[in-house]
C-alpha positions as CSV (number, residue, x, y, z in Angstrom):
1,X,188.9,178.8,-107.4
2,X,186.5,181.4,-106.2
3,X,183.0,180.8,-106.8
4,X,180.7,184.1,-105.6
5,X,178.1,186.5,-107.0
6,X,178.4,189.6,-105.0
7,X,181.4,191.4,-106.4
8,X,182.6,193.1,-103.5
9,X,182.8,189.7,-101.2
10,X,184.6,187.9,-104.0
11,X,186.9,190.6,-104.3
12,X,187.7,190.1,-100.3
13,X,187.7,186.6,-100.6
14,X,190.5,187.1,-103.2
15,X,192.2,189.7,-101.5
16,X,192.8,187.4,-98.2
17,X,193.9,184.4,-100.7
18,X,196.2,186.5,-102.4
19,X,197.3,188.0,-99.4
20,X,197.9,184.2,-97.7
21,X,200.1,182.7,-101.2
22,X,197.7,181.3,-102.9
23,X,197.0,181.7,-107.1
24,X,193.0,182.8,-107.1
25,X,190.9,182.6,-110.2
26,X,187.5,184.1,-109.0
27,X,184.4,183.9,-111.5
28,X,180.9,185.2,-110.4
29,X,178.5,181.9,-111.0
30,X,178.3,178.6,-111.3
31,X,177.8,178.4,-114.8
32,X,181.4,180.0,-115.8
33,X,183.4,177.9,-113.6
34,X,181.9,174.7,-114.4
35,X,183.7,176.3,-118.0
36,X,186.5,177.3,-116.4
37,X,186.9,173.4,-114.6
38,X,186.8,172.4,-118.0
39,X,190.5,173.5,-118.5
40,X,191.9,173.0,-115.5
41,X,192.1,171.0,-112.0
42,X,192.2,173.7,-109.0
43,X,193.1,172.0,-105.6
44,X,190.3,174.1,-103.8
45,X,186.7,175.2,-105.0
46,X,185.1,177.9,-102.9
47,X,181.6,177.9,-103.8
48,X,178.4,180.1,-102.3
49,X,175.2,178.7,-102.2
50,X,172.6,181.1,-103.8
51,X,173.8,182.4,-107.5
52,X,171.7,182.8,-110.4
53,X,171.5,180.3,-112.4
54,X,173.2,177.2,-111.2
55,X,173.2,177.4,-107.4
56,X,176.7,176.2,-105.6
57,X,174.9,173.0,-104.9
58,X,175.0,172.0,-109.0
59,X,178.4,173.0,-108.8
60,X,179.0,170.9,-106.0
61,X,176.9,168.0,-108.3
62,X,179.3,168.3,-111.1
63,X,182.8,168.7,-109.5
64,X,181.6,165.3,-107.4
65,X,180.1,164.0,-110.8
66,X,183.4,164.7,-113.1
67,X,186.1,161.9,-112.6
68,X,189.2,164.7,-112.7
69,X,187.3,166.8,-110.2
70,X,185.8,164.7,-107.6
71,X,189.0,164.7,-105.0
72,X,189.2,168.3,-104.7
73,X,188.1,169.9,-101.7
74,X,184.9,171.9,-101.8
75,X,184.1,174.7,-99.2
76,X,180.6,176.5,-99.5
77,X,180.4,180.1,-97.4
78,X,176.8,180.8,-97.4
79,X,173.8,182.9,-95.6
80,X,171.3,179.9,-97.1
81,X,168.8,178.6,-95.1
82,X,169.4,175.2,-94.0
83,X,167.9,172.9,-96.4
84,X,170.0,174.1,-98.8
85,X,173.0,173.8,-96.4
86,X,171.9,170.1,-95.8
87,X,171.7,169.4,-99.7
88,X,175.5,171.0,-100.0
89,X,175.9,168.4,-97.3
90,X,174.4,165.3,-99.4
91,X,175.9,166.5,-102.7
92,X,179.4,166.6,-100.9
93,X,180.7,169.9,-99.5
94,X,183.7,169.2,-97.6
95,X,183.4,172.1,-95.3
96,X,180.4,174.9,-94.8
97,X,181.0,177.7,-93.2
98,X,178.4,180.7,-92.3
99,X,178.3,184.2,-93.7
100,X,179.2,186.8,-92.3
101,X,182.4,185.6,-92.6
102,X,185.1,184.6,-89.9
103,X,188.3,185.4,-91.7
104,X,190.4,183.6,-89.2
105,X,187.7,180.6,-88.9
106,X,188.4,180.8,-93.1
107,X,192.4,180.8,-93.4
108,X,192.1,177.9,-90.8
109,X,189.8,175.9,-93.0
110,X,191.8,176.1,-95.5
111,X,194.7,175.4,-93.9
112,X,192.7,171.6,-93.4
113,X,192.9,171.2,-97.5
114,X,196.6,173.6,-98.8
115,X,199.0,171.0,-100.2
C-alpha cells in the first residue's frame, strides 16, 4: 500500500512498484487507507509524513495499534522536518527514507521487507 498526497509522486511510486512485481493499491491520505486496512492485510505500507488530515505518523499509530497490522513493515518517504521524522521513529517506522527520492536507495529497501 501506497500512502501519498501529491498525485504525481504516488503515481511514480506506483509506476516503479508495478514495474518491480509487486500488486500496488495507492490512496492519497491517511484517512482512506486506515479504511482501506480495514479489509485487508498488505505486507508493506508506504506512508509520507505530511497529508491533510491524519499525518503518516497517525497512520503509523494505528497500523502499530491494530493487532492484524502491527507486523507489517512500515516505510515513511518524507521532506518533514526532523521532529516529525523522530516521532515516525517513536511511533515505529521501520525504515525512513528522504525526499527527493533515491529510486535505487527505494527498490533496495524494499527488497529488506518483499516475502
Amino acid at each position: 500500500m501506497i500512502v501519498e498526497d501529491q498525485p504525481d509522486f504516488l503515481d511514480i511510486l506506483e509506476f516503479h512498484l508495478e514495474a518491480s512485481g509487486f500488486l500496488v493499491a495507492a490512496v492519497p491520505d491517511a484517512e482512506k487507507a486506515v479504511e482501506l486496512l480495514g479489509h485487508f492485510r498488505p505486507a508493506l505500507v508506504i506512508t509520507d509524513l505530511m497529508m491533510p488530515g491524519p499525518t503518516g505518523v497517525d497512520l503509523i499509530h494505528y497500523i502499530r495499534g491494530t493487532r492484524d497490522l502491527t507486523a507489517v513493515p512500515v516505510i515513511v518517504i518524507t521532506a518533514a522536518d526532523e521532529g516529525m521524522i523522530w516521532q515516525s521513529r517513536q511511533a515505529g517506522a521501520d525504515s525512513i527514507l528522504c525526499k527527493p527520492l533515491d529510486y535505487e536507495l527505494f527498490l533496495q529497501t524494499l527488497g529488506l521487507y518483499a516475502a
